[in-house]
N, C-alpha and C positions, 0 to 999 in steps of 0.2 A: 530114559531119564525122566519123561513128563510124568507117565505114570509112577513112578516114583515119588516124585516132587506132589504128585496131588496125594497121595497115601500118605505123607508126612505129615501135609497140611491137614489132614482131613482130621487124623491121628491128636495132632496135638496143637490144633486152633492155628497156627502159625501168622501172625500179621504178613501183609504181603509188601509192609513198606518200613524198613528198622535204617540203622544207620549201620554202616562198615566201618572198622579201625579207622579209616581217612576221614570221617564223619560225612560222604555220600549218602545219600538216601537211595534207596536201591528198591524198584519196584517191580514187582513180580505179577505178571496178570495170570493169572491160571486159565487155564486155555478149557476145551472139553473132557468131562471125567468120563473115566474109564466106567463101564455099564456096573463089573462087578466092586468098583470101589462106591458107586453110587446103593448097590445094597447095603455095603459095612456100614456107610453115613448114616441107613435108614436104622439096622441094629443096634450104631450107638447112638441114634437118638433116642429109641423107644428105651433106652438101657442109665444111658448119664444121667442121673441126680444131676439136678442143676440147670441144664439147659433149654428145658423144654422153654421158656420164656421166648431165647433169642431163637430157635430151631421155629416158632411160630413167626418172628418178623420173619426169620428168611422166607416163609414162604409166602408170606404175605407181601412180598418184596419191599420192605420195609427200608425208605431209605433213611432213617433217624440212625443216629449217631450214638452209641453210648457210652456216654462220659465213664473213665474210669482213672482214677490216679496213679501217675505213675508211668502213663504212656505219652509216646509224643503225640502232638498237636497232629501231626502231617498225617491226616485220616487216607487210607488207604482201600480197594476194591475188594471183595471176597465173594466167591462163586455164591451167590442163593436162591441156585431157582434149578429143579431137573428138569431134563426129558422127559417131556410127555410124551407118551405111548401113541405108534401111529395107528390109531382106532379109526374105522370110518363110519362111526355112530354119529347119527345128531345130539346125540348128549356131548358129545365132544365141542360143538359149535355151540349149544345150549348153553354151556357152563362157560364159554370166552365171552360169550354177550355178555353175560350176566357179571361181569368185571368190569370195575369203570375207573380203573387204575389211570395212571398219566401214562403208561406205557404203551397199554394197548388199543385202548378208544374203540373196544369192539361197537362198542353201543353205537358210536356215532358212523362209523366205515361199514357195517351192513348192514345200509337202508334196505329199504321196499323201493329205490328210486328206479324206473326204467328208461333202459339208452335209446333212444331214438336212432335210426338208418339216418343217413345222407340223402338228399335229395335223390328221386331214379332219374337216371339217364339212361341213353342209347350209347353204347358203346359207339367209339369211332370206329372206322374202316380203313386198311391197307389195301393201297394202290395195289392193281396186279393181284400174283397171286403171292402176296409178302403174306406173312404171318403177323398175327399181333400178340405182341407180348403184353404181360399184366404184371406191376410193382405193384407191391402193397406196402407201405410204409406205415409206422406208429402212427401218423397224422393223417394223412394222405395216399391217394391209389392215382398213379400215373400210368400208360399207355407209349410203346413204340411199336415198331415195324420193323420185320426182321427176312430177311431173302429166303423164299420157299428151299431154296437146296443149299443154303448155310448149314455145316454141321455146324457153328455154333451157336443155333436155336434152339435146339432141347435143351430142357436145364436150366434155359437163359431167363431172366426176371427184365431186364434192357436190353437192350441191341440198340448201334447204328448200322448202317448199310454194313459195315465188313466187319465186326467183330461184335461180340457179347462184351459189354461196359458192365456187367454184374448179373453173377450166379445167384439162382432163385436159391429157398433154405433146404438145405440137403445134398447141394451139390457146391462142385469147386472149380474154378479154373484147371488146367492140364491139357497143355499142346493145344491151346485155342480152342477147346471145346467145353463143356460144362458137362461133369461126371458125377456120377451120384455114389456117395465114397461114405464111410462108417469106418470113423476110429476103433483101434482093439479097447473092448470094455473094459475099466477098471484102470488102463494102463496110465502109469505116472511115470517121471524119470528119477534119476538118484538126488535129484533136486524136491519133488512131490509135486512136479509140474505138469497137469493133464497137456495131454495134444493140442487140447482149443488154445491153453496159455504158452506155448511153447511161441518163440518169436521166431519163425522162418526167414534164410535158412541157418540163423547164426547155434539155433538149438539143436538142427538136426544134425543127428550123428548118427554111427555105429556101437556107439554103449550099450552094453543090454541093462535093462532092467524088468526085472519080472518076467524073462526068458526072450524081450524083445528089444530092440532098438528102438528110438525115434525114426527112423527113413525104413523101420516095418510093420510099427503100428501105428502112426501118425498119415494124416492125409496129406494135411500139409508138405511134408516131407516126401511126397512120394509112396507114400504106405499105405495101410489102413485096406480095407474091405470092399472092392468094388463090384457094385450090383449095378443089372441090367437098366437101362433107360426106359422108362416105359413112351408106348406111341400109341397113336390110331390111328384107321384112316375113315374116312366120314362115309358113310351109307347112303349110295350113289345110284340114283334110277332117273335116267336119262330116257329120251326118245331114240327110236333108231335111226340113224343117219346122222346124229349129234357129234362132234367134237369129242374125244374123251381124254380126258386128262384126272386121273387120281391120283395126287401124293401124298405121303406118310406124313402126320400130323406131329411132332416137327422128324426130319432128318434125324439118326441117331447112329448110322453107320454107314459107311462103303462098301458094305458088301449086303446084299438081301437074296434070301431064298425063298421057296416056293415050295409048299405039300405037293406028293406026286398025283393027288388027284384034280389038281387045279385046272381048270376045263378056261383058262383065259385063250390061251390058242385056239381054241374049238372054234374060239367067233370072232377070231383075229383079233386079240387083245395080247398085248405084250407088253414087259416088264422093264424096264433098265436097271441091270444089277445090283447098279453104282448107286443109283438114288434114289433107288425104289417105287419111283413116279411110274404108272402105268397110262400106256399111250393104245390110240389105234392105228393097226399097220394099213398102210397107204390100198391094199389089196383088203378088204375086210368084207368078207363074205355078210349080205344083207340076208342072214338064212332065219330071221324070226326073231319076235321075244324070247328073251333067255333071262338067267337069274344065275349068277354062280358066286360060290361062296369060300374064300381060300385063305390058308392057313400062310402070312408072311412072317419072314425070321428075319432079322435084323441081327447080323454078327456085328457087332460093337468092339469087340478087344479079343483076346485068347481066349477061352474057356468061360466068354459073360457075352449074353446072345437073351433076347428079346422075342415073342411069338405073339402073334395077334391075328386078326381077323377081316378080312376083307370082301364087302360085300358089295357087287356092282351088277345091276339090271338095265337092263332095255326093254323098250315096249313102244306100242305106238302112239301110245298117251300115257304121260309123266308131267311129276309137277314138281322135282328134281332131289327129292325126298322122302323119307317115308314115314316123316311126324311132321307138320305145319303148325308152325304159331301163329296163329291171326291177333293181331291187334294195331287200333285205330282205325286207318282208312287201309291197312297194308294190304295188296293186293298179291297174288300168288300167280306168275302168266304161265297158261299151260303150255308143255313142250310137247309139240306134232309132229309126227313121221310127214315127211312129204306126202302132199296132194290134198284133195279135198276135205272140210271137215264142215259139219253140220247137226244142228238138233244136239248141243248139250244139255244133261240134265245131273242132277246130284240128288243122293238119297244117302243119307245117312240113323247110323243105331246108338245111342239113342238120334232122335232126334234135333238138330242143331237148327232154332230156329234165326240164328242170326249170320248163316254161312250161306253165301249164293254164289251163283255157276251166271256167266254169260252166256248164255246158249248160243251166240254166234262166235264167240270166239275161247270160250272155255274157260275165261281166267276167274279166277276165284276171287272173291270177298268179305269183307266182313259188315253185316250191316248193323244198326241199329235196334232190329226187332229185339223182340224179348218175349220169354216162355220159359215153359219150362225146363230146367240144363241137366243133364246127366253128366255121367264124367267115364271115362274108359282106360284101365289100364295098360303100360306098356312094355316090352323086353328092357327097354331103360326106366328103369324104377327113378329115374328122378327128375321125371316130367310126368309120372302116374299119379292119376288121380284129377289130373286137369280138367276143366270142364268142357267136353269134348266131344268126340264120338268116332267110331270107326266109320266112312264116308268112300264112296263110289260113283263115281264123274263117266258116264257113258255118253257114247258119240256117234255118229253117222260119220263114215270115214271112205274114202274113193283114193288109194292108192297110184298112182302116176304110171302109167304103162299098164299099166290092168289093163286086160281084154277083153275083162265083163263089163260089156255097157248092153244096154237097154234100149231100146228104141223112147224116144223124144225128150223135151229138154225142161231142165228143174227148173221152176220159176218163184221167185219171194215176191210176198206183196207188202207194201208198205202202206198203212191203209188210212197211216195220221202225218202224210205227206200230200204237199200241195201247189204244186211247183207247174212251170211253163216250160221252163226250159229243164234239162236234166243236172242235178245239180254234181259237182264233180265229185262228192263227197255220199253218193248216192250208196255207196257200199255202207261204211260207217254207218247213215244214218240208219240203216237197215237193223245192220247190227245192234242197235239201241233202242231200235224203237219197241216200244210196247204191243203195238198191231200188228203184227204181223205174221203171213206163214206163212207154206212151200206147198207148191204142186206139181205136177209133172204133168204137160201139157203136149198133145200128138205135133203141135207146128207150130210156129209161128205167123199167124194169119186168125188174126181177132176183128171183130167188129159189132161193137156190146155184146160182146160173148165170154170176157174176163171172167175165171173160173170165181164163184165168191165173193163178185164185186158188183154191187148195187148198180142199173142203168143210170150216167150221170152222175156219180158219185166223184171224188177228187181223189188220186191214189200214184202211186209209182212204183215200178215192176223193174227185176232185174230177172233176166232167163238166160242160165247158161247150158253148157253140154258143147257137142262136137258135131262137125259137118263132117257127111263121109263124101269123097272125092273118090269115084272109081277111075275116070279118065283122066291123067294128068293136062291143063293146057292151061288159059286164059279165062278167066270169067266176069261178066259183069253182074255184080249185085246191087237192088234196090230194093227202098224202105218208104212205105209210106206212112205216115203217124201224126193223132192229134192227140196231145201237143208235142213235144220235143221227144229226142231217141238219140241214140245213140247205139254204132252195133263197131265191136271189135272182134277181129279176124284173127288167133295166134296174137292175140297182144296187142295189134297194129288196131287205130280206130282208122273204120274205112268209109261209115255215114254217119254224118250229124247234119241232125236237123234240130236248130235252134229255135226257140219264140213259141208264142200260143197260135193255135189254129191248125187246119189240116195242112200238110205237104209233102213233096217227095224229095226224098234224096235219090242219088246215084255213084257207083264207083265204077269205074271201066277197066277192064284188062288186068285184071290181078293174077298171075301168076301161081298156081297149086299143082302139088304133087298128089299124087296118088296116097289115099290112106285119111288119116281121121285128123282134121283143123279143130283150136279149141273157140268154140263160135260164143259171144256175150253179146245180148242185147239189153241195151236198157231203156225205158220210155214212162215218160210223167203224162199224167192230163189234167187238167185243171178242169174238168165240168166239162159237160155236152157231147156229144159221142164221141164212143172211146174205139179208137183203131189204133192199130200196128198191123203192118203185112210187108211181108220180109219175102224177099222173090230173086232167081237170079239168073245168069245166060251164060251157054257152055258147054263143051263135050257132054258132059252128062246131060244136058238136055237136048241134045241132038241142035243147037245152038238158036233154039227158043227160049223167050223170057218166061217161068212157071214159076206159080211160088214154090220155097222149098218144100218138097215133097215130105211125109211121114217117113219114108225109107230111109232120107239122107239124115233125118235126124237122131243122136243121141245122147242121153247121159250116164253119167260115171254109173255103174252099178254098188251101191254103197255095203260096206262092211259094220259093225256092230264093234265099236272097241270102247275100252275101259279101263279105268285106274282105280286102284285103291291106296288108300292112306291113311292118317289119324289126322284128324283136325284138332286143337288144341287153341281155347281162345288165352289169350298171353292175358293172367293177370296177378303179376307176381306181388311177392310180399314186399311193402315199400319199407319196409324197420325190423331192425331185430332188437327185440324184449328179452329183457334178463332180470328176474328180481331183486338181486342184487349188483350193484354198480360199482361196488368194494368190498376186498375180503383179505383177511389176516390171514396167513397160516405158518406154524410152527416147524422149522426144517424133523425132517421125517415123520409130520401129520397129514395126515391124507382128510380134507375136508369132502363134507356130502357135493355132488355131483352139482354143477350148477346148468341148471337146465334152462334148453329156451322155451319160452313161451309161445305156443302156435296161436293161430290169430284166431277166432269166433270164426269168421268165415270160412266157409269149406270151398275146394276148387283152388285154391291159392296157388304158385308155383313157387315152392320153398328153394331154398339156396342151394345147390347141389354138392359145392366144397366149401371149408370153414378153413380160414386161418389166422393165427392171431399176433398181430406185429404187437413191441414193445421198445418203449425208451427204457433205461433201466439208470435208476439212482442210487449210490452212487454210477460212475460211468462201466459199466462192466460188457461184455461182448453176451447179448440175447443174437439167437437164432430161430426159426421155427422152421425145421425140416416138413417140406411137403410130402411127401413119400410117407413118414412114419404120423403124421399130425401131430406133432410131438416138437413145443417150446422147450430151448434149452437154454441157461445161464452159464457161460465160459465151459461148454461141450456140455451141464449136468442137467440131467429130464427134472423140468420143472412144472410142467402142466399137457395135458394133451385131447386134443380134440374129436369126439367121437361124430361118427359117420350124421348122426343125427343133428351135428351142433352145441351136445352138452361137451361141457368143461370139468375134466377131472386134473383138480390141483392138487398135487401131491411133491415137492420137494425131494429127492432121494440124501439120504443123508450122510454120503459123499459128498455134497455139497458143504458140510462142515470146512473142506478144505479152503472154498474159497471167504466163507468168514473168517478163516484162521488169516487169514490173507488180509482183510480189511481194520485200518486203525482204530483204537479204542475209540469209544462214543462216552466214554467217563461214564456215571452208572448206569447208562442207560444198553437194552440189549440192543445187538447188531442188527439192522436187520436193513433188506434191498428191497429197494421200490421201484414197481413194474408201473408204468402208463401205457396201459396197452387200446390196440382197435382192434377188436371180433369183428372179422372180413365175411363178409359173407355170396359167392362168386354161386350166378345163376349157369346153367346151359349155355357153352356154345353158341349152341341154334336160337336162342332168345336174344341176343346180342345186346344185354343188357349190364350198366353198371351197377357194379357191389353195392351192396347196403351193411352197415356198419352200426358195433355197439360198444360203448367204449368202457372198460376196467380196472378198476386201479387194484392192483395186486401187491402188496406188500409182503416179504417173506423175512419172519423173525427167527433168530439165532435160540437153540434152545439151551441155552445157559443165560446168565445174567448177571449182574453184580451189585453188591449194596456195600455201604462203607463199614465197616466196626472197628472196633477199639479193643484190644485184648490186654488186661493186665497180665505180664509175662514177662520174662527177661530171655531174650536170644541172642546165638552166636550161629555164627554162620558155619557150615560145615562142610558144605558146598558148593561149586558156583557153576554154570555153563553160560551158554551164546544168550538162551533164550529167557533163565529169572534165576534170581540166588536161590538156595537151600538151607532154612533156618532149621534150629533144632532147640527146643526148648532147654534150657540152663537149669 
């Protein structure tokens, strides 16, 4: 009948506002024409004598009146503006600027203005191993914490401790979990109500329409299309003898499987079915660094199942990843296999002049320096191109129970220390201090004969390694030293000699077994001759006091071990730029690509995911599914975001339905208004807040109305629900 009704009117002018036998005024809005009645209009324009006059205000959307005698006063609406063609030329956006109508105000809505990000911040942290979830709202980006083996953490946008309080865009509530579900396209009911407008569950039924019911194309209902959850789990390189715990980034099933070539067994690693968390068994063979790489399935529902990757190392040096962000003061502490460690160094390609290594204790930093920066790409392209480098952290390493030891004992010198007595913190400052090195000395019995160290100079020595004990019994050991010492036995301190000046300690009757004690001596001198002699009594001396001999002494025989990683200094974009900050577009026009603008600076860390929340005026249901990057208005694709950050706005013009839906605006055209935020969400591993650019989107109805006057005399010929049927007299 509509189409009918606009073929009449088109046909023979029809006013769209007359009186009835009852003398009601009866108003008729003519709704969207039909594409091929919109050709006839154009052939009886170019064709009718007469019209060309008023055929030019329509298009010009001309809202003047023209008087004509004879008609009533009560000035009525008439379609006069077409469908523009969905072109995605710039002359399409050339020729709306260049209109400075009261309608569309292109001139003044696509500035050159650029949106500014939101202040950076550091993301907060969950306790434990909770998860953090990320809202992004029209205005605002909030943050919760959600239980690591919650299934209802995938999908979730909030969480409190036991449930998801709201499904991120794309997914839905269902049995307390969050599912990622896709209404059947196109689908309406015998009402012309999409899915997204249907009100649960008083809509949903078993009607078919268009071969489907609401409860089998609708999500809401139960229905609709469900795809797999996607997961990860984080790229995990640990030290050997570590704890390990890796779970699935979030939960998304109760059942997970395993490729048959997954070598987790091989080095006692094992899976839990249920929740996919991979653990080590209480028996876990220490047989080497290993690297293994497995294929996890995640069965989610019947016939919808998820496959991803799983990558977990060991080694005897890790730094518990295998890309590092540095920034600030942030420090990275290295993770060590048991036993001793020594002589760190770092070398990195390109060169990172501002990345340092503790050489006593390995932890990584970020300094100050400055040079020149390279940058290194990575298997995750969206932290490549940082300013970086691929970097190598090598170690002197002495394993625990190793059998290779060496005759006599490592000693460090501390050589910008100046102490009497031994200070308790004599390790540490070691580790810190700028002077200092390491020798390997045949005994402990000095008397200005310190390897490297000036006669009378001021210095402090730490010398460890192991006493070998062939006869099990009692022994007594002494120390003589100027100035202070200190010597511990297995742990236990057994002499101290406190204060400046020469003296001796003694310990009596200490108790040993057969086999190798781990022996530390420490001693400071402050100026004047420098002694230490370490001496003891016992089966092994046939129960004379001798210094320790060169025989009974040794130290750990050291290994050569090493890490590799990427270093990446953290210097992320703090704004997103758009040249435009407002933009019009016409239902089924697709406007040019709205791009961001990268920054002059090279090395930047750009955003990795885009999303873009909206309020929408009048009040209508906006979503923006994560999964497709793709803004929808009441279920319809109305703009969508590419991998890069650009903005392609395109309205599909099934959205018609929902302006047939909205009330007259008297001449003016329909149109919805988006306030929207371009979210802009870094890495994970950067544990940084979104930066934001904000848009005002406007979307106009492609018909319009202007008032006229037709002199005419009509009667009505027809009527229905939706506007009467006049017919020229």
């Amino acid at each position: 009948m509509r189409t009918l009704v606009s073929l009449v009117c088109l046909l023979h002018f029809v006013p769209v506002s007359a009186s009835d036998d009852c003398g009601n005024d009866i108003l008729d809005l003519l709704q969207r024409p039909n594409p091929d009645m919109m050709k006839l209009l154009a052939k009886l324009e170019e064709n009718i004598e007469g019209l060309k006059a008023e055929v030019t205000e329509l298009r010009a959307g001309s809202q003047a009146a023209v008087p004509t005698p004879g008609v009533p006063k009560n000035n009525s609406l008439f379609q006069g503006c077409r469908t523009r063609s969905s072109r995605k030329l710039a002359t399409n956006q050339a020729s709306a600027q260049k209109r400075h109508t009261a309608e569309e105000h292109h001139g003044q809505n696509l500035t050159q203005a650029s949106s500014q990000g939101s202040r950076l911040g550091v993301l907060p942290s969950c306790p434990g191993s909770n998860l953090l979830l990320k809202k992004y709202g029209a205005t605002s980006f909030t943050t919760s914490c959600c239980a690591e083996s919650g299934l209802y953490c995938a999908g979730c946008a909030r969480a409190d401790s036991q449930s998801c309080l709201e499904c991120a865009g794309g997914f839905l509530s269902r049995e307390g979990k969050c599912i990622s579900c896709a209404d059947s396209a196109g689908w309406t009911n015998v009402d012309g109500k999409t899915c997204v407008q249907l009100a649960a569950p008083n809509d949903c039924n078993d009607v078919k329409s268009r071969g489907k019911s609401s409860n089998e194309a609708c999500c809401k209902c139960g229905g609709g299309i469900v795809s797999p959850t996607p997961f990860t789990y984080p790229s995990v390189h640990l030290a050997l003898g570590s704890a390990v715990h890796v779970s699935p980034s979030a939960r998304t099933a109760s059942r997970y499987s395993l490729n048959e070539g997954c070598e987790l067994v091989d080095h006692g690693l094992t899976m839990d079915g249920a929740t996919g968390i991979v653990t080590a068994s209480a028996d876990r063979p220490q047989n080497g660094a290993f690297s293994i790489n497995c294929a996890v399935t995640a069965h989610q529902a019947p016939g919808v199942s998820y496959e991803t990757a799983m990558r977990i190392g060991m080694d005897y040096l890790s730094f518990g990843a295998p890309v590092l962000f540095f920034s600030g003061s942030t420090t990275k502490t290295a993770q060590k296999a048991a036993g001793q460690w020594k002589d760190f160094s770092v070398m990195c390609a390109p060169t990172l002049h501002w990345l340092q290594v503790n050489s006593a204790t390995g932890d990584l930093s970020r300094s100050a320096a400055s040079g020149a920066s390279g940058a290194v790409g990575t298997e995750d392209t969206t932290v490549g191109g940082q300013d970086g480098g691929i970097c190598i952290v090598k170690a002197q390493h002495s394993a625990p129970n190793d059998d290779s030891r060496e005759q006599g004992m490592t000693c460090e010198y501390c050589r910008d220390c100046s102490f009497c007595t031994v200070p308790a913190d004599l390790t540490s400052r070691l580790s810190s201090s700028t002077l200092t090195d390491s020798v390997v000395v045949p005994d402990i019995y000095f008397f200005n004969n310190f390897s490297n160290v000036a006669a009378g100079s001021k210095f402090c020595t730490r010398c460890v390694g192991y006493l070998f004990i062939k006869w099990r019994g009692y022994y007594n050991f002494y120390i003589i030293s100027n100035d202070g010492s200190r010597t511990y036995l297995d742990g236990q301190l057994v002499l101290d000699k406190a204060g400046c000046g020469v003296g001796q300690r003694s310990e009596e009757e200490v108790w040993l077994e057969a086999g190798y004690h781990d022996l530390e001596v420490q001693m400071c001198s402050g100026g004047g001759n420098q002694v230490l002699q370490l001496s003891y009594y016992g089966p092994d001396t046939d129960h004379v006091r001798i210094p320790i001999p060169q025989f009974a002494l040794f130290h750990a025989a050291f290994t050569e071990r090493q890490a590799r990683f990427v270093a990446l200094a953290l210097q992320p974009w703090t704004a997103l730029t758009y040249k435009m900050a407002a933009v019009s577009v016409t239902l089924g026009e697709q406007l040019p690509l709205l791009n961001l603008e990268e920054p002059t600076q090279q090395g930047l860390l750009k955003p990795s995911f885009f999303k873009v929340s909206c309020s929408s005026t009048p009040s209508l249901k906006y979503d923006f599914d994560d999964l497709l990057s793709m803004g929808l208005v009441e279920g319809y694709p109305v703009l969508e975001v590419t991998p890069e950050g650009s903005i392609a706005v395109s309205p599909v013009p099934a959205l018609s339905a929902v302006f047939d839906s909205l009330p007259g605006t008297g001449s003016d055209r329909k149109r919805i208004s988006l306030a929207c935020s371009i979210w802009g969400a870094f890495p994970d591993l950067a544990s940084l807040e979104p930066i934001k650019a904000s848009l005002q989107l406007t979307l106009l109805d492609d018909i319009c109305w202007v008032k006229k006057r037709v002199a005419k005399n009509y009667t009505v010929i027809s009527m229905n629900s939706e506007a009467a049927l006049y017919h020229a007299a």
